[in-house]
N, CA, C and O atoms as CSV, one atom per row, in Angstrom:
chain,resi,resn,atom,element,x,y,z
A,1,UNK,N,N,43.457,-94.103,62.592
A,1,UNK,CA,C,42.298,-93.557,61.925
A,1,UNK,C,C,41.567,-94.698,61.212
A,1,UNK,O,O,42.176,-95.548,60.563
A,2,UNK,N,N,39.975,-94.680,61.388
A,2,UNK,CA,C,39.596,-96.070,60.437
A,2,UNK,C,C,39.701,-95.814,58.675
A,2,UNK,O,O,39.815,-94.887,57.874
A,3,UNK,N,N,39.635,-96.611,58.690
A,3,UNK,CA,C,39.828,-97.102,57.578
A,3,UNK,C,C,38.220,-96.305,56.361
A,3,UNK,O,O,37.129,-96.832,56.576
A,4,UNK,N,N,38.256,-95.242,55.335
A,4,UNK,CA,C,37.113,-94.845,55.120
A,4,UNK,C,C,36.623,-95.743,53.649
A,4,UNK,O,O,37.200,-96.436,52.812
A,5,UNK,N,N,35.442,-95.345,53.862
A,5,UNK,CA,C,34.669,-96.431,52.998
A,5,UNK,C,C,34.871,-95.610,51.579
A,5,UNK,O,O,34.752,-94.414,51.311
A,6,UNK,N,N,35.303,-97.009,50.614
A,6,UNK,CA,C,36.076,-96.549,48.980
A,6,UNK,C,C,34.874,-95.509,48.209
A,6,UNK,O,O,33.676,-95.789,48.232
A,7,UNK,N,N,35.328,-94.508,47.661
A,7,UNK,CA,C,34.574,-93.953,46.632
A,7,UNK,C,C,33.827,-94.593,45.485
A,7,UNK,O,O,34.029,-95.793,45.302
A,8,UNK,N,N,32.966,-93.935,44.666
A,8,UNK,CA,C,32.599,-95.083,43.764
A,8,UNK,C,C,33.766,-94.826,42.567
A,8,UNK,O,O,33.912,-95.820,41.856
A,9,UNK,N,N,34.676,-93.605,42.193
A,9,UNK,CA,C,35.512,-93.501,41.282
A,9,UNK,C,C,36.387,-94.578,41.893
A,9,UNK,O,O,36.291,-95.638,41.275
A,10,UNK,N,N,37.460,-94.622,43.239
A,10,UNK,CA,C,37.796,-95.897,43.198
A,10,UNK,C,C,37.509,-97.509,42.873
A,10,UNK,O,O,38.242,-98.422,42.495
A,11,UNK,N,N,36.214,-97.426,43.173
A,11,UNK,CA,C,35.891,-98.748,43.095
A,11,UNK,C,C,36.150,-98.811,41.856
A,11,UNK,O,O,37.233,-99.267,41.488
A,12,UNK,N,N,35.067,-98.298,40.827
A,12,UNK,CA,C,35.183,-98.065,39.351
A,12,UNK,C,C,37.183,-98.332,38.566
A,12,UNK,O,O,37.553,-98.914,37.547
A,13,UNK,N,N,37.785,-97.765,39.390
A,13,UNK,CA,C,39.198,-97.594,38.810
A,13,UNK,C,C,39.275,-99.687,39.123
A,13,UNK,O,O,39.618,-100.532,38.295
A,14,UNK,N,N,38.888,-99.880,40.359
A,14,UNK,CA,C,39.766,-101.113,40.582
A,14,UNK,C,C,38.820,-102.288,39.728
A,14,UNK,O,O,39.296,-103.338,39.295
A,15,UNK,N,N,37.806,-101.996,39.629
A,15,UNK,CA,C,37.137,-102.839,38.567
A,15,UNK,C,C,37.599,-103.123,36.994
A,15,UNK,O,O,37.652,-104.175,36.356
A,16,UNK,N,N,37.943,-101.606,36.597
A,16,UNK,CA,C,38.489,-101.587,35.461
A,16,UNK,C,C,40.020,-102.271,35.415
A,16,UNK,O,O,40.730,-102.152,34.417
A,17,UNK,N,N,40.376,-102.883,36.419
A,17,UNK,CA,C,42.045,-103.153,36.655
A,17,UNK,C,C,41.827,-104.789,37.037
A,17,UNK,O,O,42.836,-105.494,37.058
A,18,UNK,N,N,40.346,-105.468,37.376
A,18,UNK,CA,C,39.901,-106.602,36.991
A,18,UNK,C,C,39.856,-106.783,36.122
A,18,UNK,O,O,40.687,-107.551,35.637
A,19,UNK,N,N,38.814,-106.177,35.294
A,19,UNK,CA,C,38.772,-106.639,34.221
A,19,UNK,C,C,39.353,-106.530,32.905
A,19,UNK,O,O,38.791,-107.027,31.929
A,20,UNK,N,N,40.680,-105.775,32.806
A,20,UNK,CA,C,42.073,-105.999,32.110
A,20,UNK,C,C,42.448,-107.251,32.693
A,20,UNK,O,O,42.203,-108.206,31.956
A,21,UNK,N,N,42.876,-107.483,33.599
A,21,UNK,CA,C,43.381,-108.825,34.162
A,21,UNK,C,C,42.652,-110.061,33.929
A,21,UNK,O,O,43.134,-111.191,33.853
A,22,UNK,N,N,41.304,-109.679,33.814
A,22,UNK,CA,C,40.518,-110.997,33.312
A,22,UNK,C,C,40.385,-111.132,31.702
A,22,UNK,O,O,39.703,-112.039,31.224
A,23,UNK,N,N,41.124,-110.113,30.812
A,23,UNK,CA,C,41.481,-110.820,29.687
A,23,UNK,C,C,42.459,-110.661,29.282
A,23,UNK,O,O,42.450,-110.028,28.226
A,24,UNK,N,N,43.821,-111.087,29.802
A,24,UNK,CA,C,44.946,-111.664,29.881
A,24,UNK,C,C,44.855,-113.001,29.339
A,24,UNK,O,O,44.219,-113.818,30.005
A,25,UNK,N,N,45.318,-113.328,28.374
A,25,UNK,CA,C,45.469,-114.822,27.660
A,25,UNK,C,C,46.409,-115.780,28.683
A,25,UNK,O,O,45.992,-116.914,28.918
A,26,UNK,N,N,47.667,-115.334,29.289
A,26,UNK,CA,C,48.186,-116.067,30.706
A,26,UNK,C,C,48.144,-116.032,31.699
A,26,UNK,O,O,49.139,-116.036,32.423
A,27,UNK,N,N,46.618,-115.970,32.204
A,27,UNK,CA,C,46.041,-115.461,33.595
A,27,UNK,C,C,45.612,-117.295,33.941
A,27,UNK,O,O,44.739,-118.057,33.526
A,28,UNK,N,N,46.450,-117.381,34.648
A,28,UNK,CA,C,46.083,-119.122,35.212
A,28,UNK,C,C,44.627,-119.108,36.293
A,28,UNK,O,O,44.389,-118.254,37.147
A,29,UNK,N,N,43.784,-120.317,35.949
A,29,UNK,CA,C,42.424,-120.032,36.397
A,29,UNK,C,C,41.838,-120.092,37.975
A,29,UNK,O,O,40.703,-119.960,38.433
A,30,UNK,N,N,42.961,-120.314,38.501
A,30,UNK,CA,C,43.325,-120.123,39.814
A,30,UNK,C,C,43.019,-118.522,40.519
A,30,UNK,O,O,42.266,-118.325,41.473
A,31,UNK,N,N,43.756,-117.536,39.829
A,31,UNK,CA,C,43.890,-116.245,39.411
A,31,UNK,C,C,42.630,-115.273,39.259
A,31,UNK,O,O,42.148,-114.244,39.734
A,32,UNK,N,N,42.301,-116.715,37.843
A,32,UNK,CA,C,41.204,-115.719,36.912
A,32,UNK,C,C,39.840,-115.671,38.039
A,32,UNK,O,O,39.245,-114.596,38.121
A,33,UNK,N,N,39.389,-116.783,38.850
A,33,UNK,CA,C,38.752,-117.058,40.114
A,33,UNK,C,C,38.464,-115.870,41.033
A,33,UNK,O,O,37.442,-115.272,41.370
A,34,UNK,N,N,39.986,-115.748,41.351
A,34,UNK,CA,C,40.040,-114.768,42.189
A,34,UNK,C,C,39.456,-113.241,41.548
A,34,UNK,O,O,38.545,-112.600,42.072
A,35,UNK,N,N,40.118,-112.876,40.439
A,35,UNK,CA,C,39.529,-111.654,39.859
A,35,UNK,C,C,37.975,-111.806,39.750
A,35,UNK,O,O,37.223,-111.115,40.437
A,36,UNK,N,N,37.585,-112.622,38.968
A,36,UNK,CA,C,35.878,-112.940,39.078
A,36,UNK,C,C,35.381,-112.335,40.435
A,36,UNK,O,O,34.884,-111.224,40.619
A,37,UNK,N,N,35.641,-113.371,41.377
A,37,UNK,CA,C,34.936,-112.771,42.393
A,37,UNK,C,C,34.717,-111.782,43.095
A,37,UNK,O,O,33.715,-111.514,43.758
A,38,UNK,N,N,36.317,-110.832,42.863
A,38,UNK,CA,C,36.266,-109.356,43.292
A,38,UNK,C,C,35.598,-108.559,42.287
A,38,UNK,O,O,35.103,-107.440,42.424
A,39,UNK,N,N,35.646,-109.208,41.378
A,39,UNK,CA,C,34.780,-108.056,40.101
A,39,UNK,C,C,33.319,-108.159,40.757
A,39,UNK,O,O,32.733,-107.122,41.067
A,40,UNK,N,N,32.702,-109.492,40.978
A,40,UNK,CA,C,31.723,-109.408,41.411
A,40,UNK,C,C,31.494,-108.462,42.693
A,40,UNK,O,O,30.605,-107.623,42.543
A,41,UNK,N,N,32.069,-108.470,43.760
A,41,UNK,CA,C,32.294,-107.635,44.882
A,41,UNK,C,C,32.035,-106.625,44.281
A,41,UNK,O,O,30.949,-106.047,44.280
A,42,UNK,N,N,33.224,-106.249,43.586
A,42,UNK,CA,C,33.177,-104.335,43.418
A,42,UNK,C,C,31.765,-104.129,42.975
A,42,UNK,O,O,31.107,-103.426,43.741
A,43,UNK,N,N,30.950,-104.721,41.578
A,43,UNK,CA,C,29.653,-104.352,41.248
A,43,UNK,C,C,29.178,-104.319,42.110
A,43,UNK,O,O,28.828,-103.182,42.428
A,44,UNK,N,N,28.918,-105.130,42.819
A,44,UNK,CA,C,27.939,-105.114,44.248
A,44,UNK,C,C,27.883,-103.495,45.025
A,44,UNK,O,O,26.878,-102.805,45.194
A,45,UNK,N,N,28.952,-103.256,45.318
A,45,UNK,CA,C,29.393,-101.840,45.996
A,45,UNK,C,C,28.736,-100.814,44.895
A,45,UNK,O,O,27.677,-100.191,44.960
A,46,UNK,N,N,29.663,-100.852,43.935
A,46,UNK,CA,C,29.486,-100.032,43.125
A,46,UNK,C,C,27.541,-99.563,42.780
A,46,UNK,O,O,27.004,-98.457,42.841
A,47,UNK,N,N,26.941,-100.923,42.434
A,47,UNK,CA,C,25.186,-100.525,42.356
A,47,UNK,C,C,24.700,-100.275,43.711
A,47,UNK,O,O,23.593,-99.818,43.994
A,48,UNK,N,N,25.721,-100.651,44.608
A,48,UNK,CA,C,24.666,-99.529,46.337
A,48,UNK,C,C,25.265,-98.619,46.253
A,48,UNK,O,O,24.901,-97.776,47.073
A,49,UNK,N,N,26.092,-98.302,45.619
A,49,UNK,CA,C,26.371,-96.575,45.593
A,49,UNK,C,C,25.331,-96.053,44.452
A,49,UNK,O,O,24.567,-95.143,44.775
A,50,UNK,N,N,25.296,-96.333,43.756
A,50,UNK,CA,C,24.285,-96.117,42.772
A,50,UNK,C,C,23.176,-95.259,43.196
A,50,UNK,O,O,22.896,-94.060,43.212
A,51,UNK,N,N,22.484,-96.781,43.651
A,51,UNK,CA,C,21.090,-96.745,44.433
A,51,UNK,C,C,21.378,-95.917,45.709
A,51,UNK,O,O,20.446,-95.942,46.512
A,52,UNK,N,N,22.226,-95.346,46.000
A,52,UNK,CA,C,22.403,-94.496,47.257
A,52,UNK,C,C,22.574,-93.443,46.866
A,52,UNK,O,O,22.638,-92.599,47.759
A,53,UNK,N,N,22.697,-93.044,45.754
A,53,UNK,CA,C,22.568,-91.434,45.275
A,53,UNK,C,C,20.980,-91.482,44.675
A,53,UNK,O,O,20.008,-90.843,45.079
A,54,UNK,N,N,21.041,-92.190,43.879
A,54,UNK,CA,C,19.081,-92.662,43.517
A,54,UNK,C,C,18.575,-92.098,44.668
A,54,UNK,O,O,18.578,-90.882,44.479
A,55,UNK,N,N,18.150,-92.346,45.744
A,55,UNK,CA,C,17.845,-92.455,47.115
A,55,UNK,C,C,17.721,-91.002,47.705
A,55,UNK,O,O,16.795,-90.571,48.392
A,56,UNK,N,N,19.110,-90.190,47.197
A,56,UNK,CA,C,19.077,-89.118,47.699
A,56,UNK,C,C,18.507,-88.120,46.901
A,56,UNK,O,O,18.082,-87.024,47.266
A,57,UNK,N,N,18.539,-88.626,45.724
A,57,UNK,CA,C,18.243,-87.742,45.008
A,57,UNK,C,C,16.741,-87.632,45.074
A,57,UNK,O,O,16.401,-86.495,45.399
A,58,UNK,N,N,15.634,-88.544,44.845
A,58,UNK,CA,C,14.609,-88.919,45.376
A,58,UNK,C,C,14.304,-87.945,46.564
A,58,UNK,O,O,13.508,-87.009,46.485
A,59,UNK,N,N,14.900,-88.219,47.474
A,59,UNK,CA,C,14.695,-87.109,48.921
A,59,UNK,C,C,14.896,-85.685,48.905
A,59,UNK,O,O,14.437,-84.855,49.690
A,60,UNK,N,N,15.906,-85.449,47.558
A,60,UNK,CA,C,16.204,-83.840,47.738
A,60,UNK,C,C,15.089,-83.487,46.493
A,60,UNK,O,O,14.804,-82.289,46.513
A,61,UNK,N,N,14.369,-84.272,45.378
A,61,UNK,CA,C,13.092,-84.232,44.614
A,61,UNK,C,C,11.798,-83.440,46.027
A,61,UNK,O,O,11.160,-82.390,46.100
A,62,UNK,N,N,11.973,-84.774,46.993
A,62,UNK,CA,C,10.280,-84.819,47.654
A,62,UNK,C,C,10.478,-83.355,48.419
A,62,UNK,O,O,9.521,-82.582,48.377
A,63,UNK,N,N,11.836,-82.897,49.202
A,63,UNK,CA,C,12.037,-82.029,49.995
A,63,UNK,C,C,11.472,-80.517,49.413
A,63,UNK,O,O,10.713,-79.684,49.907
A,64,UNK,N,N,12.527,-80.604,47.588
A,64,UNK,CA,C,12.072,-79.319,47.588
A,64,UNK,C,C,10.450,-79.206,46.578
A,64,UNK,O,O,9.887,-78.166,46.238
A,65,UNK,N,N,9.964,-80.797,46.257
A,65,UNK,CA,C,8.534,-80.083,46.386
A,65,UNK,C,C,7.388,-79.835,47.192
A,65,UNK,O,O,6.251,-79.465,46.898
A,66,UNK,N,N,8.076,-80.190,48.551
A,66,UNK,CA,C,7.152,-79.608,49.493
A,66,UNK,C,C,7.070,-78.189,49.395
A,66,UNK,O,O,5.968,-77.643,49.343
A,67,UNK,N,N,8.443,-77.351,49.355
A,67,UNK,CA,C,8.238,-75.980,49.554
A,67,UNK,C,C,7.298,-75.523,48.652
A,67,UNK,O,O,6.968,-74.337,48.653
């Protein structure tokens, strides 16, 4: 089965589990690197989900003021 594309509550959960880890006082910066950049990732996802309910919502606005 493929693999389905993460929710935004997941994403949200694994962001929040970055950024505990990114203030860890013995997080070697090797580490801290790595978390950075997935934090960055997840936002990324996370604001096109955003903007992808924005979007719809917008469309279900124009739809029902046509009627």
């Amino acid at each position: 089965m493929p693999e389905s594309k993460p929710d935004y509550r997941r994403l949200r959960e694994e962001l929040d589990v970055v950024m505990t880890e990114l203030q860890r006082e013995d997080l070697d910066v090797d580490k801290a690197l790595e978390y950075y950049k997935r934090g960055l990732e997840l936002i990324r996802k996370l604001e096109k989900h955003l903007d992808d309910a924005e979007n719809k919502i917008q469309d279900i606005k124009t739809k029902f003021e046509q009627k």
